[in-house]
FIVEX-444579 format. One line per 2 residues: number of its first residue (from 1); their letters; for each residue x, y, z of N, C-alpha, C. Coordinates in steps of 0.2 Angstrom, whole numbers, plus 5000, padded with zeros to 4 digits. Layout:
residues N
NUM	a	X/Y/Z/X/Y/Z/X/Y/Z  ... .
***
This chain:
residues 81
1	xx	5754/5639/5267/5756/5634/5272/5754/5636/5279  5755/5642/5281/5754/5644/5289/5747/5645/5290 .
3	xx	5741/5645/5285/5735/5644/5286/5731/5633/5286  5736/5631/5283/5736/5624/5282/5738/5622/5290 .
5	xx	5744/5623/5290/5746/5624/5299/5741/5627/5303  5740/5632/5305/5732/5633/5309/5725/5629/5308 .
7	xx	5725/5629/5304/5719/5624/5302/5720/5617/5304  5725/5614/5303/5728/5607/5306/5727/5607/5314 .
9	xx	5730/5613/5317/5731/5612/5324/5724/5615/5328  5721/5616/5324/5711/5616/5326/5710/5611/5326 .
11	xx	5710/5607/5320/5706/5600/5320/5709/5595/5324  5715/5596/5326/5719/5594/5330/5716/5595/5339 .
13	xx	5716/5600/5342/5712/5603/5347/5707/5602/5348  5704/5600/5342/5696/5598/5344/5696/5591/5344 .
15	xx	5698/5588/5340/5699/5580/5343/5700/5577/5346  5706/5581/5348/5710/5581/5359/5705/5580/5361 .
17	xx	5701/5586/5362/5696/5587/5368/5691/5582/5367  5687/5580/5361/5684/5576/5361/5686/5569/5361 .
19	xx	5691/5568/5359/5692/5559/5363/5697/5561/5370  5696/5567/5374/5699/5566/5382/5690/5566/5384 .
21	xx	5684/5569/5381/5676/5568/5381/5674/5562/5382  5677/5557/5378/5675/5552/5375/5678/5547/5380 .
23	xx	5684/5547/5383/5686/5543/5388/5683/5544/5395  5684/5550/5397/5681/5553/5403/5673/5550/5405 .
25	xx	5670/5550/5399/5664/5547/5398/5661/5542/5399  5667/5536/5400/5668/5530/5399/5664/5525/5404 .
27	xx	5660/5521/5406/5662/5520/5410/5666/5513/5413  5669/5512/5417/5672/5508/5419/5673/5498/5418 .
29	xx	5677/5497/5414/5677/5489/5410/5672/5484/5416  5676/5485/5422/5674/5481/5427/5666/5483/5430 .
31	xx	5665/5487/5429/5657/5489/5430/5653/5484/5423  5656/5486/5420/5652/5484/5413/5651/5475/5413 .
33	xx	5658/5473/5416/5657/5465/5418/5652/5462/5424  5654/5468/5428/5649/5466/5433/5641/5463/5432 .
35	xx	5641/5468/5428/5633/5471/5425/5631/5463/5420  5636/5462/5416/5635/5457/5413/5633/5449/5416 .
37	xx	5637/5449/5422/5638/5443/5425/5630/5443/5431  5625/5449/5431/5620/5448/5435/5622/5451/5441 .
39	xx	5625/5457/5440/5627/5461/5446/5626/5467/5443  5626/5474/5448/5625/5480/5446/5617/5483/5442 .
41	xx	5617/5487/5438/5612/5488/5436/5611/5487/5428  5610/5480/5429/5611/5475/5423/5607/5478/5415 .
43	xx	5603/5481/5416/5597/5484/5412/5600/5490/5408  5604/5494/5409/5607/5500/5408/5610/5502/5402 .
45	xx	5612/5496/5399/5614/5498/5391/5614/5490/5388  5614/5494/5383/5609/5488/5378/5613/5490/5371 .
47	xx	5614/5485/5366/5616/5487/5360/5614/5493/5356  5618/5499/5353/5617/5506/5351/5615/5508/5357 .
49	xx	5618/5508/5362/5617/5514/5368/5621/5518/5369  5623/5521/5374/5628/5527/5375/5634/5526/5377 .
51	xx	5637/5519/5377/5642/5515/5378/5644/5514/5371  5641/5511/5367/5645/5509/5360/5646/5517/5358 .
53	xx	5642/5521/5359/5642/5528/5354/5648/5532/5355  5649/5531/5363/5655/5534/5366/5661/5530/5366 .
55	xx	5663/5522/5362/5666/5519/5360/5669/5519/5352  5663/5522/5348/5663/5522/5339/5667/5530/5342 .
57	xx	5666/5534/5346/5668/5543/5347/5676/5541/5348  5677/5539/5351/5683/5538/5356/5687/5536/5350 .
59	xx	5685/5530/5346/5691/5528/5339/5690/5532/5334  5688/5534/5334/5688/5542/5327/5691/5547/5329 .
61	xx	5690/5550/5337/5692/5555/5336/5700/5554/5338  5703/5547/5340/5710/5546/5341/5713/5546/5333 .
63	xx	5709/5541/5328/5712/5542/5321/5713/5548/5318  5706/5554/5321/5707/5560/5319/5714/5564/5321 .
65	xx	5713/5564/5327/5719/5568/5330/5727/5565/5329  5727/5557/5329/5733/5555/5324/5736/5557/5319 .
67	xx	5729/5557/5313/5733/5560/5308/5732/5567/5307  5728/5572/5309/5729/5578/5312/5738/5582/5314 .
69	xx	5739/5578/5319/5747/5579/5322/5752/5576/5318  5752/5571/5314/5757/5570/5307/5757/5574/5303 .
71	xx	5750/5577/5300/5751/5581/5294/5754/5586/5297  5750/5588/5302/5755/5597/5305/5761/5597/5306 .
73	xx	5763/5590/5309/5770/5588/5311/5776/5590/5303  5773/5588/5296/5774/5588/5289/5775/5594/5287 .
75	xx	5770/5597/5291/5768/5606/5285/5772/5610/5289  5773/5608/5298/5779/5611/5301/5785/5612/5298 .
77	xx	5787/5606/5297/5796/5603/5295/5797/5605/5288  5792/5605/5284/5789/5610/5277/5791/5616/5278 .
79	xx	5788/5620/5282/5786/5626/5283/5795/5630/5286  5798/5627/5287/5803/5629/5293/5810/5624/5289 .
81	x	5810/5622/5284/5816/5621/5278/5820/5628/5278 .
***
């Protein structure tokens, strides 16, 4: 169980930092609107670019790290009966 726990709270850690990566990364809704409407530098992202990729990243790694932090939360309250 205290290897299950360790292991949870890696994958846990690493998903943290990848989707705090993945938003940081982000850029800005209203830039993206601008860009749309024929303002800013309209040309810049295009469908499978590094805007959708860093938005497919950002809900995986929240999904991960959610149930990441349940299960450990489980193996804790487990572990410590």
């Amino acid at each position: 169980m205290d290897l299950l726990h360790k292991i949870l709270m890696g994958i846990a850690l690493l998903s943290g930092i990848g989707l705090i990566t993945a938003v940081t990364l982000q850029t800005n809704k209203a830039e993206s609107f601008s860009a749309a409407m024929g303002g800013g530098d309209s040309g810049r992202f295009r469908k499978g670019s590094k805007e959708e990729m860093l938005d497919r990243l950002t809900k995986v790694s929240a999904i991960v790290w959610i149930v990441a932090c349940a299960l450990n939360a489980m193996v804790w309250f487990q572990m410590n009966k």
